[in-house]
N, C-alpha and C positions, 0 to 999 in steps of 0.2 A: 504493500500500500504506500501510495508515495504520500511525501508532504503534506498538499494541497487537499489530501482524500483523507489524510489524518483530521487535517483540520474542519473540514466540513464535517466527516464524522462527528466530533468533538462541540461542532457545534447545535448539530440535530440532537445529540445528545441531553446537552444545555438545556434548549428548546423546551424537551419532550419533559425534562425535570421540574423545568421551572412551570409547563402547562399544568401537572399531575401536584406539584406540591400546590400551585392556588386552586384545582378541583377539592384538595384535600382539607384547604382553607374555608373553602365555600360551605364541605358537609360538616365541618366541625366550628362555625364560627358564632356560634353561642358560645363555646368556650374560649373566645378570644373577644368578649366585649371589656372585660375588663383593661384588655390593654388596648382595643382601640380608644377607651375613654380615657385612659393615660395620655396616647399618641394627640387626640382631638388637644387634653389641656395643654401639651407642646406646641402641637401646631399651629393652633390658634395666634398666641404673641409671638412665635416666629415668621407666621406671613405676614402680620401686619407691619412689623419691623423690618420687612425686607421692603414693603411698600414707602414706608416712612425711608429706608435708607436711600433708597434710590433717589427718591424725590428733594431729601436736604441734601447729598454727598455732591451737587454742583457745588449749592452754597459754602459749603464748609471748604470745600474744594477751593471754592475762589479767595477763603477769608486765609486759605496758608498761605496760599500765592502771594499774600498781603504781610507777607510776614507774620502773621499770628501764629502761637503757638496751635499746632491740632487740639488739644483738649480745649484750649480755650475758644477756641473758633465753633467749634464742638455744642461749648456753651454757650455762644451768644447765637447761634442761630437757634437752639433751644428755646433762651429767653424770647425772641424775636418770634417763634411761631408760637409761642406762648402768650406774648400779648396781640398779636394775629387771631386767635383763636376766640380769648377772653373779649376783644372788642365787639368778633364778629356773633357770639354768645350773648353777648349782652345789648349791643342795641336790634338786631332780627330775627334772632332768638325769640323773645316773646311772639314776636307777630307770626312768625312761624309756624310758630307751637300750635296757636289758637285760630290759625286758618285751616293747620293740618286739622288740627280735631274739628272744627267745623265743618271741613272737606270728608272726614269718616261721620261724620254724625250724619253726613246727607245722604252719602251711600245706598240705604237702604230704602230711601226716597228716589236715588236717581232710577233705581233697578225697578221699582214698583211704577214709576211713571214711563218707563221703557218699554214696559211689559205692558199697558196700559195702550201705551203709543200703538204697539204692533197689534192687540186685538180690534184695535179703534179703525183697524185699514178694511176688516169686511164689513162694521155696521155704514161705514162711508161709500163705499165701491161696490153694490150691488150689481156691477157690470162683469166684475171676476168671473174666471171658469169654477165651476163646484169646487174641481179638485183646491185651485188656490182659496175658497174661502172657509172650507175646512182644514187647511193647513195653517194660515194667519192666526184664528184662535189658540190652536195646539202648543203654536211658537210661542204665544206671547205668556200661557197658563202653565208651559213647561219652564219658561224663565222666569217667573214667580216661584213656582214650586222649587226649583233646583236652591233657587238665593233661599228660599226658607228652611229649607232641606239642608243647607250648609251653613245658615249662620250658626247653630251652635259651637260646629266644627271650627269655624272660625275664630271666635271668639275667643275658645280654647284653646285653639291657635297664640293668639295672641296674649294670651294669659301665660301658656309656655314661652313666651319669646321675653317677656318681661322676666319671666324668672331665669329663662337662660342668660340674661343681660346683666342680673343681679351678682348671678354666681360668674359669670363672665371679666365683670369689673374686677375682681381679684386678681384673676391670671394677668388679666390689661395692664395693672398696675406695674408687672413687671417688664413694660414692651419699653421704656423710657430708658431701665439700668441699659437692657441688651440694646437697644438699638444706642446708647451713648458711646457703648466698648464697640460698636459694631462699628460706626463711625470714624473715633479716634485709632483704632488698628486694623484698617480695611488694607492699607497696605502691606501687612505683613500677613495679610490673609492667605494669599496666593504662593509666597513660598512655604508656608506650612504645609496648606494642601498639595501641592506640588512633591512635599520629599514625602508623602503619603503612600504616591504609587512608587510600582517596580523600577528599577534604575534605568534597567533598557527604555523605558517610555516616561522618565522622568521630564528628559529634554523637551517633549512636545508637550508636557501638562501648561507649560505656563502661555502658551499659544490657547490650546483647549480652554482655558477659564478666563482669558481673557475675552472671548470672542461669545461664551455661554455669558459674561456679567452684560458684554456689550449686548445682546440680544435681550434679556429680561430686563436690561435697565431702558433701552430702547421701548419696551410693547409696556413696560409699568406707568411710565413718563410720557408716552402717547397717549396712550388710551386714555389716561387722566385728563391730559391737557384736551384732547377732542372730546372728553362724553363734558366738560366743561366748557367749553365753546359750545357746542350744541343745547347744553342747558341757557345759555345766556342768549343765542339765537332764537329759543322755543321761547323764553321768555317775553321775549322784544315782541316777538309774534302773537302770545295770547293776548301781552297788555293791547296791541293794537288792534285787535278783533274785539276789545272789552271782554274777554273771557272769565268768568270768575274763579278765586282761587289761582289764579295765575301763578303765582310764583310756587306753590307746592306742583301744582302739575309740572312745571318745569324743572322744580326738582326730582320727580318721579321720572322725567324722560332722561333726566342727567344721567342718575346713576342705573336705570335700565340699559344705556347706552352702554354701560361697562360689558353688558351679557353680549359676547357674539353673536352677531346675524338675528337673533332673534329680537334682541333689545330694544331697538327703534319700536317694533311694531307692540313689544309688551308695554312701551310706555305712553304709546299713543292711545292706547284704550282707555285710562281713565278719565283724559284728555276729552277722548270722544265723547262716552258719556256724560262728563260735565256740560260739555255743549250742545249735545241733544237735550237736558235737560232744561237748559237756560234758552238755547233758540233751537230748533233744529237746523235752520241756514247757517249758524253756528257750526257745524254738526260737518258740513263742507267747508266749511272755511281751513277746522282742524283739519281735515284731512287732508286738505292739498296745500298747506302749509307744514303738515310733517314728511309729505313725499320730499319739497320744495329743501326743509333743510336737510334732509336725507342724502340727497343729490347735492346738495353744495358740501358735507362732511364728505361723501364718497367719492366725490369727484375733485377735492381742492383740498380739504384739510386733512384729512388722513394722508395722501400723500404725500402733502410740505412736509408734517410734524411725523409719521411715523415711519414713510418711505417704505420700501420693501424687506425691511426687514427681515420680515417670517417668510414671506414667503409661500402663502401656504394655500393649495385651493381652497376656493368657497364651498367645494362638494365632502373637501375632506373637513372642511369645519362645521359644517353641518353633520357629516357623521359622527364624528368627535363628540359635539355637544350631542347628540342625541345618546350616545354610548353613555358619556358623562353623567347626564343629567338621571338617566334609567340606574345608575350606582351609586354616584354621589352629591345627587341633586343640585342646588342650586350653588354649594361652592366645588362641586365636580365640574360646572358649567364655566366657573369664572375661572378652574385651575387649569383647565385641559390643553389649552389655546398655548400659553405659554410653555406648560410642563413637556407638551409635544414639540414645539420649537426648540427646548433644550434637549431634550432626548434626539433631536436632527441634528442639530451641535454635536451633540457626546458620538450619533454614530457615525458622522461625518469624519471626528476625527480617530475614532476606535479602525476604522476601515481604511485608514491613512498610517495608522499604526502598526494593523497586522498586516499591509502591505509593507512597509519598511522592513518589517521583521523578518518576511518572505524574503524580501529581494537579501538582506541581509543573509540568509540560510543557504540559499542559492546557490553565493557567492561563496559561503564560505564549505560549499560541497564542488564548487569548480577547485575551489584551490588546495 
């Protein structure tokens, strides 16, 4: 068996192990809740600290340029998105607050007037074909029933998320220590890691992690900067159609924007229903005003500020988030997009690697 049939071997091998050890994971994973609930309180202030790193490590970046010490630089863009935070807490904060909750309190108003709307189209249109004006009541007494039928779920919903928030703040409290050391020795990051692997592929790890930070610091610092432009777009937009609740819906289309492919269209529904509620011509307006900045993100600002990055089909991110979202729901959704762009990195250069290593073997069977 030569070389090359060792190798491939070797790696069907791999493959077929690592398939059968997570089938073996799947039938036994009741008895690994307790350490996914371990891994979850890790995970948790680890992602949010790599989101927070990405996004201050220019700033601090440019304050050593400055001669500052790194710790100290460290600290004053701390202080600095500290009083950042506290301003923007305290004077939009309240108005916020009391629009969101005024915006859920109408909810279940908008839903009953919608479902109202659609039974109201056969007592108007007695020109309908039969089949359409037995199906117009169906639509509008099944979207009553279904919202009634789920607010409890709901609710309860919401009652776990407050208390996951609760026991949440604990673990959060620690994302400030790590993300401060994460900051001041991000530079020594990379040769630690680095003498981690084998010596033969040591030489290429610091090409390999340079090129996986430049890729997630790329799609974290994008995505931010665009699903924010786009909330401040949607904004301009409601206030000048007089939409009510404006600024929460624009903040709902903000951070739905973060979810691939999907995002746009989940954030335009609440969107919708506010303005069907308030005018139906409303009801048009939102909608070819979210195609309208859909097309100016897709078309202009995604690729100034993110460029090509990833890389990545629209068909494969559609598969992806659907894989995702079916295992690990809505932060499966928001992990995948990035976690598959780094794993294209990792095998990009893992396949650059065990090429070297060939030709190296080769070479040293010629001589």
């Amino acid at each position: 068996m030569s070389y090359k049939e060792k190798r491939g071997f070797k790696w069907l091998v791999t493959s077929i192990l690592i398939l059968l050890f997570l089938y073996l994971l799947r039938l036994n994973h009741q008895w690994l809740l307790p350490l996914w609930k371990a891994l979850n309180a890790v995970f948790v202030p680890l992602a949010i600290t790599a989101v927070f790193y990405y996004l201050l490590r220019p700033f601090v970046d440019g304050l050593e340029r400055r001669k500052a010490p790194r710790g100290i630089a460290v600290l004053i863009v701390f202080v600095l998105v500290g009083l950042l935070l506290a301003g923007i807490i305290l004077t939009a904060g309240p108005f916020i607050r009391d629009q969101f909750a005024e915006f859920a309190a109408q909810v279940p108003v908008m839903i009953d007037f919608a479902a109202e709307t659609i039974e109201s189209l056969r007592d108007g249109h007695e020109t309908l074909s039969p089949p359409i004006q037995e199906a117009i009541p169906n639509v509008g007494s099944e979207l009553a029933s279904e919202w009634n039928r789920y607010a409890g779920s709901i609710a309860n919903s919401l009652l776990r998320v407050v208390e996951w928030i609760s026991n949440a703040l604990l673990i959060l409290s620690l994302v400030p220590f790590i993300l401060y050391y994460a900051l001041k020795d991000s530079d020594k990051l990379t040769p630690k890691l680095a003498r981690l692997a084998p010596e033969r592929y040591r030489d290429r790890m610091p090409a390999l992690l340079d090129e996986l930070d430049d890729t997630l610091a790329s799609y974290i610092r994008g995505k931010l900067i665009v699903s924010l432009l786009v909330g401040v777009m949607l904004l301009v937009c409601y206030l000048a159609i007089g939409l009510d609740y404006a600024l929460v819906l624009a903040c709902i289309g903000m951070f739905a924007n973060i979810i691939p492919f999907f995002g746009p269209v989940i954030g335009a529904v609440p969107a919708m229903l506010a303005a069907l509620f308030q005018d139906p011509v409303k009801s048009l307006y939102v909608l070819a005003l979210t195609v309208i900045v859909q097309q100016i993100e897709g078309n202009f600002i995604s690729p100034q500020v993110m460029g090509r990055t990833l890389d990545i089909h629209p068909v494969t991110v559609i598969v992806l988030i659907l894989a995702a979202g079916s295992v690990g729901g809505l932060l499966g959704i928001l992990l995948v997009v990035p976690a598959y762009a780094a794993a294209k990195v990792v095998l990009k250069h893992a396949t650059a690697m065990r090429q070297q290593s060939e030709t190296a073997h080769d070479r040293g069977l010629e001589e």
